[in-house]
C-alpha positions as CSV (number, residue, x, y, z in Angstrom):
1,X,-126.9,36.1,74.2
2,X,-130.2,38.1,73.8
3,X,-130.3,41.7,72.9
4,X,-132.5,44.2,71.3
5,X,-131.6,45.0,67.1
6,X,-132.4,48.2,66.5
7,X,-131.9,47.8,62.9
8,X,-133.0,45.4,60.1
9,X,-130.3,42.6,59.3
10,X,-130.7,40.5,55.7
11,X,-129.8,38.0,58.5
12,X,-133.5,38.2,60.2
13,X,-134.4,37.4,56.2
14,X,-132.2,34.1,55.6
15,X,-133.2,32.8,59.1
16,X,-137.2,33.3,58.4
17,X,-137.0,31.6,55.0
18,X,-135.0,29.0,56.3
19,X,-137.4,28.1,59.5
20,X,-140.8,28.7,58.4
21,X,-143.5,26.9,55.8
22,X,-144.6,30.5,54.6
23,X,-142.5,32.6,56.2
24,X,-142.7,36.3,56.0
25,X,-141.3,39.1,53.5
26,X,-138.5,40.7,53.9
27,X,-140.8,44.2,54.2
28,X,-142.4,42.2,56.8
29,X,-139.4,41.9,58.7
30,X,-138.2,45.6,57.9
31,X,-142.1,47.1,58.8
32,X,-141.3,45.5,62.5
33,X,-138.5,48.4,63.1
34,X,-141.4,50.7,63.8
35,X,-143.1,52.2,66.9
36,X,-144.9,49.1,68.8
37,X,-142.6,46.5,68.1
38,X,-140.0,45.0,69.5
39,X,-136.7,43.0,68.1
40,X,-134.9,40.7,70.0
41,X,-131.7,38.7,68.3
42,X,-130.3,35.3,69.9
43,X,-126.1,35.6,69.2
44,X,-123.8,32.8,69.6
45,X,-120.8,33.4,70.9
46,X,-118.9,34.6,67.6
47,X,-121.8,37.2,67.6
48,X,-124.1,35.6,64.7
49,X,-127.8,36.0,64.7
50,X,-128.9,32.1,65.4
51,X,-132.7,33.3,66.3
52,X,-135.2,36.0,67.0
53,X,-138.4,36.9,67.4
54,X,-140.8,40.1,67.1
55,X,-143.5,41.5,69.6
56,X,-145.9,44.3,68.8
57,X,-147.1,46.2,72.3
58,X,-150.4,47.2,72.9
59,X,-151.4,48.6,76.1
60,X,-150.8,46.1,78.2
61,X,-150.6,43.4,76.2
62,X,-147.8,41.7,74.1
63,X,-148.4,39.7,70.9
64,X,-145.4,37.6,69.5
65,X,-146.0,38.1,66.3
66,X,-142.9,35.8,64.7
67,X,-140.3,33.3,66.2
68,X,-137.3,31.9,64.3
69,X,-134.3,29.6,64.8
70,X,-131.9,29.0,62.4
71,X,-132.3,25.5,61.4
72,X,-128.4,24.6,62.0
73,X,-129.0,25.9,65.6
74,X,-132.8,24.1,66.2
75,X,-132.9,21.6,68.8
76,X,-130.0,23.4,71.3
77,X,-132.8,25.0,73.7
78,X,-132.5,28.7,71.8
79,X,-136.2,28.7,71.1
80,X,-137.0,28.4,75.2
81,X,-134.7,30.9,75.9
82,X,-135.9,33.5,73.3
83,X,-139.8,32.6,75.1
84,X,-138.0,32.8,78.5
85,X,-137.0,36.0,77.8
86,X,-140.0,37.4,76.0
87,X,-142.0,35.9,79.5
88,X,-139.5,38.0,81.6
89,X,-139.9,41.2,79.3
90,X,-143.9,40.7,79.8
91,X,-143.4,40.4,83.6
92,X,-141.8,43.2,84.2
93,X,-144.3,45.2,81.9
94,X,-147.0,43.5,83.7
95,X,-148.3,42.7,80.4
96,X,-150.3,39.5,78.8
97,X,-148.9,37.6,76.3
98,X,-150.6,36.5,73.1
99,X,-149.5,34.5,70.4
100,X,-151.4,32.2,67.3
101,X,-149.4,29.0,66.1
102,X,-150.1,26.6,63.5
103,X,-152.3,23.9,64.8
104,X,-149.9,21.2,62.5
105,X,-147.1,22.7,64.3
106,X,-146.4,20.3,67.2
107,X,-143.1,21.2,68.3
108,X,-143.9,24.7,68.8
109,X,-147.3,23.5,70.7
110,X,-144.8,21.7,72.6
111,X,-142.3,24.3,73.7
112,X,-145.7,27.0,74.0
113,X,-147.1,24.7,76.6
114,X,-144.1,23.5,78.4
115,X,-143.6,27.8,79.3
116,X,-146.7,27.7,80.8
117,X,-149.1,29.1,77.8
118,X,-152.8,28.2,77.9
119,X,-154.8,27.7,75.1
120,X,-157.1,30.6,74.3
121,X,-159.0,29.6,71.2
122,X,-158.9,28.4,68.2
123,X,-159.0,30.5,64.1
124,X,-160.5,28.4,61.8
125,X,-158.5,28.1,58.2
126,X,-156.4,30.9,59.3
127,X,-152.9,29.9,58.0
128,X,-152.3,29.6,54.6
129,X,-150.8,25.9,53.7
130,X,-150.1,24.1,50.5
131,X,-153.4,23.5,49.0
132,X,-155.7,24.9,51.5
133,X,-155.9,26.4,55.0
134,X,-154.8,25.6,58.2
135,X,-156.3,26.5,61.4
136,X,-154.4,28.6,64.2
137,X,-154.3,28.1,67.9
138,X,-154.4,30.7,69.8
139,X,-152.0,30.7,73.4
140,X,-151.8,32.9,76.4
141,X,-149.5,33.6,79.2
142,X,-149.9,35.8,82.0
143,X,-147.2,35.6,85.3
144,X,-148.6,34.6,88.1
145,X,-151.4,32.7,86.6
């Protein structure tokens, strides 16, 4: 189930470590309980936080600014239905989406471009990565398009 936190959780926290190469700090993931962005917590059924992600609002157009699944729960389809539900959100906002993803990471290329994003661009040496810098991609979505 998918619903709104209101409210930092050291949860958000283990799950970023866990899931991402540099992930963010945990003021990071406190700073998004302010006014232009958005939480959304994936529960299992015994009401754990397995995933989430965070959007920041602009006008009329949404950036997904992080995306995380526990790595015990990778794999079950939580990711496409945290994007499914951040495409619906958008929809009824009549809003754009935006979001930048490591160019290395393939399986989030993957799941971006099976929802029906579009390449937008590309950020040279954007990402910070062991040893260097690593470029971002940047994706679109729009409904209807």
């Amino acid at each position: 189930m998918i619903k709104p936190l209101t409210c930092y959780q050291p949860e958000l926290f283990t799950i970023e470590q866990l899931s991402h190469v540099h992930p963010w700090t945990e003021s990071m993931l406190r700073d998004s309980f302010t006014e232009n962005y958005e939480v959304y917590g994936w529960f299992d059924g015994e009401e754990c936080l397995r995933g989430f992600y965070i959007l920041q609002r602009v006008h009329d157009e949404i950036t997904l600014m992080d995306i995380a699944v526990h790595p015990d729960a990778q794999g079950q389809g939580i990711g496409g239905r945290l994007i499914q539900h951040l495409q619906t959100l958008a929809s009824n906002r009549q809003a754009i989406l935006w979001l930048e993803v490591r160019a290395s990471n393939q399986t989030a290329l993957g799941l971006y471009a099976r929802s029906g994003f579009t390449i937008a661009g590309r950020r040279k040496n954007y990402y910070p990565l062991n040893g260097g810098r690593e470029d971002a991609i940047l994706m679109n979505w729009q409904s209807g398009a």
